[in-house]
N, C-alpha and C positions, 0 to 999 in steps of 0.2 A: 484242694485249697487254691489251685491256679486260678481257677475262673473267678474264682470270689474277689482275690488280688483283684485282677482284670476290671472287673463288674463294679468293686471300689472303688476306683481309681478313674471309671468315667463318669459315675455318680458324684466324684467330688467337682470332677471337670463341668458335669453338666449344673449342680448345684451353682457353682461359685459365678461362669455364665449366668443363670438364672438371676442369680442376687444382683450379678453386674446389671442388666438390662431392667428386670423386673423392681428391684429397690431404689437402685441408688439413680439409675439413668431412665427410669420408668419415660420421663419428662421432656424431650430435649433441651439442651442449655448449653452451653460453650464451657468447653473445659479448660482449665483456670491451668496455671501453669504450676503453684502448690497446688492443687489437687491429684495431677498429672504426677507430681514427683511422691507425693503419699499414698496414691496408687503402684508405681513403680515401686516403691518401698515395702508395699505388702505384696507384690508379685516374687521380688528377689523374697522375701523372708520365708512366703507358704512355700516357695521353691528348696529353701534351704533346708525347712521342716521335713519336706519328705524325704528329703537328702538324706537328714538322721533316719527315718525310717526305711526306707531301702537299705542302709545298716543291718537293721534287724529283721529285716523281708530276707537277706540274705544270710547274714550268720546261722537264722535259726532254720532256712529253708521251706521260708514258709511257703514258697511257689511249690514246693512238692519234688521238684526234677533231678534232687540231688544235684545242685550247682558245683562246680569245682572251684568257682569266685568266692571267699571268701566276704565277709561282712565289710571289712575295709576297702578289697578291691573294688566291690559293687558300687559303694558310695565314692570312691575317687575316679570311676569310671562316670556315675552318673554327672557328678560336677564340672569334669573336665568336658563331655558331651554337649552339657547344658551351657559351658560356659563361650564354646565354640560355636551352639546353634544364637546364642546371645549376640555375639561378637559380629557373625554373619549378619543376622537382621540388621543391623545399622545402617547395611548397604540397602537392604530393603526399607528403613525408613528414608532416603532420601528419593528411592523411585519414588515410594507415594507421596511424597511432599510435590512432587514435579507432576502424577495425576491430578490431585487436588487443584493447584496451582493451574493448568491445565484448561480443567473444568469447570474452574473456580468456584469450588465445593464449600455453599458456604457453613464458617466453623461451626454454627449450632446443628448441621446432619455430619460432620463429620465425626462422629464419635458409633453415630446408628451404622454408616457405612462398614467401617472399621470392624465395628460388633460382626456383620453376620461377614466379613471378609474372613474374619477369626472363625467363624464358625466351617466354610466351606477349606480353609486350611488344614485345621484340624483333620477333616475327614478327606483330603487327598494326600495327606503328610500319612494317615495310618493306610491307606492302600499302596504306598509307593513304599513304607518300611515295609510291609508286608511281601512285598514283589520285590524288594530287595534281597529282605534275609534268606525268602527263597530259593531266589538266582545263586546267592553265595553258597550256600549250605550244597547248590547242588554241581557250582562249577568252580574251585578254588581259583583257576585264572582269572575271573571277573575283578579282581580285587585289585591287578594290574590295569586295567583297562579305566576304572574307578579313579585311581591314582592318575595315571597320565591325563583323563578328565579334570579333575582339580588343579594339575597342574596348567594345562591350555587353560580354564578357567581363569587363575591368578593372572595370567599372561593378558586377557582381556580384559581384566580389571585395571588394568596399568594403563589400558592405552585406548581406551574405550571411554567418550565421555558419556558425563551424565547430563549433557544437556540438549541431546538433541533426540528427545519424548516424542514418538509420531502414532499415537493411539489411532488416527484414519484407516493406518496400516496393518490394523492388528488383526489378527481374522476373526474374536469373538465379538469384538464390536462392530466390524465388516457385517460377521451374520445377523446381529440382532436389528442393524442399521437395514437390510435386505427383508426380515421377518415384519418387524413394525416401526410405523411411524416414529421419531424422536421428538418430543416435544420440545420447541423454543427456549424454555426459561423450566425452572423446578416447579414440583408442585408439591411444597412443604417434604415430608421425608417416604415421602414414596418414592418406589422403582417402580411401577406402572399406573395409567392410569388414561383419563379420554380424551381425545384430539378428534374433532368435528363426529363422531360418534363411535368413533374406533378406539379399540384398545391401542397404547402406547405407553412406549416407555419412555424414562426423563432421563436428563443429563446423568442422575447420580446413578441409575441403572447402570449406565457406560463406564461409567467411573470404575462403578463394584467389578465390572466384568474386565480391567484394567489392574485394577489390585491383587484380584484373583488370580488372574494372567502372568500376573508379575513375580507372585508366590510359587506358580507352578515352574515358574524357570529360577530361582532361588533354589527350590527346594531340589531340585537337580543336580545342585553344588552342594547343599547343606547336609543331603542325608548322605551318600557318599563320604564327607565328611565326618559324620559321627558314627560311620562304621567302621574306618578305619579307627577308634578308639576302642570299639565295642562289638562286637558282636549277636550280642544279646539284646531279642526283640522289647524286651519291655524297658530293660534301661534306654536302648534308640527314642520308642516311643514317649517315655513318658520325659525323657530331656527336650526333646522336642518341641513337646506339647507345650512345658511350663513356660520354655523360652518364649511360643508362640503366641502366650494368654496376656504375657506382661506386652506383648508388642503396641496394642495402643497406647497402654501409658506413657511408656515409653517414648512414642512418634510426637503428643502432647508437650511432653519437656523436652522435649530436645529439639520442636519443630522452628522453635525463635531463636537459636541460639548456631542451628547445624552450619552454618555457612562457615562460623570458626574451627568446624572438623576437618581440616584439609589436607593434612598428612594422614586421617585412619581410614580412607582409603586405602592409602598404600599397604599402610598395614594389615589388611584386611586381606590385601594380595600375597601380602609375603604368607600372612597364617594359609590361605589355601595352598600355596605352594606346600610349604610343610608338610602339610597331612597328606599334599598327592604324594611327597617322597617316602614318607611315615606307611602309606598304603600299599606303597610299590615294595618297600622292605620288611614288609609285614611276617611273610615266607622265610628271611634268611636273616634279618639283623632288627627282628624287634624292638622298638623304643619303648621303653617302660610310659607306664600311663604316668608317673609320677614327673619323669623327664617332660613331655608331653607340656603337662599343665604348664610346668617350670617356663615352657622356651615360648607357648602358645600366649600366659601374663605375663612375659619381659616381649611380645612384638607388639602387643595392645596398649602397655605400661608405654611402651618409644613413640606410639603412634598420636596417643594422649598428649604427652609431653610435648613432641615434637610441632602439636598441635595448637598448643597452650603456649607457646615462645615464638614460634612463629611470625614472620615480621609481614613477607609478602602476602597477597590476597589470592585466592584461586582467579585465571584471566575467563573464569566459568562458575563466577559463584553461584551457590545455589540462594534461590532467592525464597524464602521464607511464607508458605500461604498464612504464616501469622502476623504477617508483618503490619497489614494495614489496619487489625483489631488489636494490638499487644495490649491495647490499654484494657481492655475486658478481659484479660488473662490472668487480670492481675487480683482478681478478688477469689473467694471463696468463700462461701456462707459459713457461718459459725456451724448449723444443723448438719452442711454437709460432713464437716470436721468430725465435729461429734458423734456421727452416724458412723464412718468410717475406724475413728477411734476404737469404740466400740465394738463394733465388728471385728476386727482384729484382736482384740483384747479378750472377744467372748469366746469366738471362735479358736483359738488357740489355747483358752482353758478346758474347753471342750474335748478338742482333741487328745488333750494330755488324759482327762478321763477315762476317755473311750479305750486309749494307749494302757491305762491303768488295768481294765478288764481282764487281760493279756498278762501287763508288767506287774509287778508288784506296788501297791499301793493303794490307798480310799477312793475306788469312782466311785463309791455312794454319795460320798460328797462331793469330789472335784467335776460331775457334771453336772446336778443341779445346781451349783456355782457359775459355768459355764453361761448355763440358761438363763440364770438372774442376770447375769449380766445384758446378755442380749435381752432381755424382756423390758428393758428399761428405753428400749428403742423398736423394737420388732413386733408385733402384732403375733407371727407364726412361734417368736420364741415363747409367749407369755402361754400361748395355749399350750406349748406342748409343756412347761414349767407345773402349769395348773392342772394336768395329767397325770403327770409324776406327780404330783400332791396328791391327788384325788388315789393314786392308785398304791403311794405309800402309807396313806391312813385305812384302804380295806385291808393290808399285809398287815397292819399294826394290831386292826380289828381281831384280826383273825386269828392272829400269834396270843391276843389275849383271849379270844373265848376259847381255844384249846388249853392253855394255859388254865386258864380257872376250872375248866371241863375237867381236866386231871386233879384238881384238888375237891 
């Protein structure tokens, strides 16, 4: 049953990407600042969906390995994970605001960038839990070493600004700057393409390899972090992951607004500290994950606040790469709406179905339900709708010509 969990679980990953790039963002366009927040809104929600499911991945042992965690602990472990790799990214969306800015990445590619930045995250966040849970499982002191890392971490987060960005200096854009030519100006949403007849690459190439860059030294701080909560590879990973999928939308609303976050830095510093002290006492004076959550939303909850009352300015604001379009931020098509709606609405009755096969209840019905819903916008829903039709009326056929056969 393990691999199937596993095998599920990147099929929805890879699905729900799919839908992101291939449906809704097929097109390039400048993402709206409600869009931005009704996208975040269905990233926290499918997040909190699985939340309940990890529940029952756990109570009922579906991974196979006889867990000792409990269905409760599993889901207060994945939230509290999720809710710290969530909390980190913030600091991660203010670097890329300062790439973009930078590069000055204009806002209708910066959504494509973002996209496959999520996508090379993804796949250096599962190598690095990987080589994590290894190291630990094989040397319990590593777990000290982790902890006094987060702590130095916190400690540079205090005193380290955020505004002195020198990407010249970086060594993957060093190498690609050495391999090929950079061309002048973009060329629409490509990373390469031709200069006097040579292959090259554009500004947003540099950018991607910047954002990239930027994740792999986050994620340094971040997974260390959600191990000290966890130890178990698929809660690490899949808290990880969800945090990481909402990260565009996210960067979208918050990216005209971040310059009045100036105290959740700090906060940000004191939660790393925590978890390096949390990791260091891991061995002798465990802090319950429940504590944890408690003290990790009351330094996020002070950092919010403290942020929100706030009189003076940062002498380093961050300056907003939305700042000069906000006025085009400000729409969003009615179809997108209603696309989106949708989606969410189909998709989720959907799953309840599928959950049904399992739980008790009607998926004969709750997921051709599911699928009218989406078929009402989807092209791939209507066909698989008109499948399930076609393949319910030969079962029906068939139920009667046996039926009549016996009379």
């Amino acid at each position: 049953m393990i691999i199937w969990i596993w095998i599920g679980f990147l099929l929805l990953v890879v699905l729900m990407l799919a839908l992101d790039l291939g449906v809704f963002h097929g097109k390039a366009h400048v993402v709206s600042t409600t869009e931005a927040l009704a996208w975040t809104a269905f990233w926290v929600l499918l997040a909190l969906a699985f939340n309940w499911g990890v529940y029952f991945i756990y109570e009922r042992d579906w991974l196979g390995m006889g867990h000792t965690l409990a269905g409760r602990q599993a889901a207060l472990q994945f939230f509290t994970g999720y809710l710290i790799e969530k909390s980190l990214s913030l600091d991660n969306i203010f670097v890329i605001a300062l790439i973009f800015t930078y590069f000055r990445v204009p806002l209708i590619y910066q959504h494509r960038l973002l996209f496959w930045g999520i996508i090379g995250a993804v796949v250096m966040r599962g190598v690095m839990i990987a080589a994590g849970a290894a190291v630990i499982a094989r040397f319990d002191w590593i777990v000290y070493l982790f902890g006094a890392l987060l702590i130095m971490t916190a400690v540079k987060v205090l005193i380290v600004r955020h505004d002195n960005l020198e990407p010249d200096k970086n060594p993957a854009v060093r190498v690609a700057r050495r391999i090929y030519p950079v061309t002048p100006d973009y060329d629409g949403q490509r990373f390469f393409t031709r200069l006097k007849g040579q292959r090259a690459v554009t500004p947003l190439f540099l950018a991607l390899l910047m954002v990239e860059s930027a994740d792999v030294l986050f994620a340094i701080d971040s997974i260390p972090a959600i191990f000290a909560i966890t130890s178990d590879p698929f809660l690490v990973f899949t808290s990880n992951v969800f945090a990481i999928l909402g990260l565009r939308s996210l960067y979208f609303a918050l990216a005209a607004v971040m310059e009045k976050f100036r105290y959740l830095k700090m906060s940000l510093a004191f939660l790393l500290a925590f978890v390096g002290v949390k990791m260091m006492l891991i061995h002798h004076y465990p802090i319950p994950t429940a504590v944890s959550l408690s003290v990790i939303a009351g330094i996020l909850a002070v950092g919010i606040l403290a942020s929100a009352v706030g009189a003076r300015r940062d002498t380093a604001a961050l300056v907003s790469p939305l700042a000069e379009e906000l006025g085009d931020l400000a729409v969003l098509t009615y179809q997108n709406l209603k696309k989106l709606v949708i989606l969410v609405l189909g998709i989720s009755v959907l799953l309840v179905g599928v959950a049904m096969i399992v739980l008790p209840g009607p998926a004969i019905l709750v997921m051709p339900a599911g699928l009218a819903i989406l078929a009402t916008q989807f092209a791939w829903a209507r066909l698989l709708l008109r499948k399930m039709k076609k393949k319910a009326r030969e079962l029906t056929s068939d139920v009667a010509s046996s039926l009549k056969g016996q009379d």
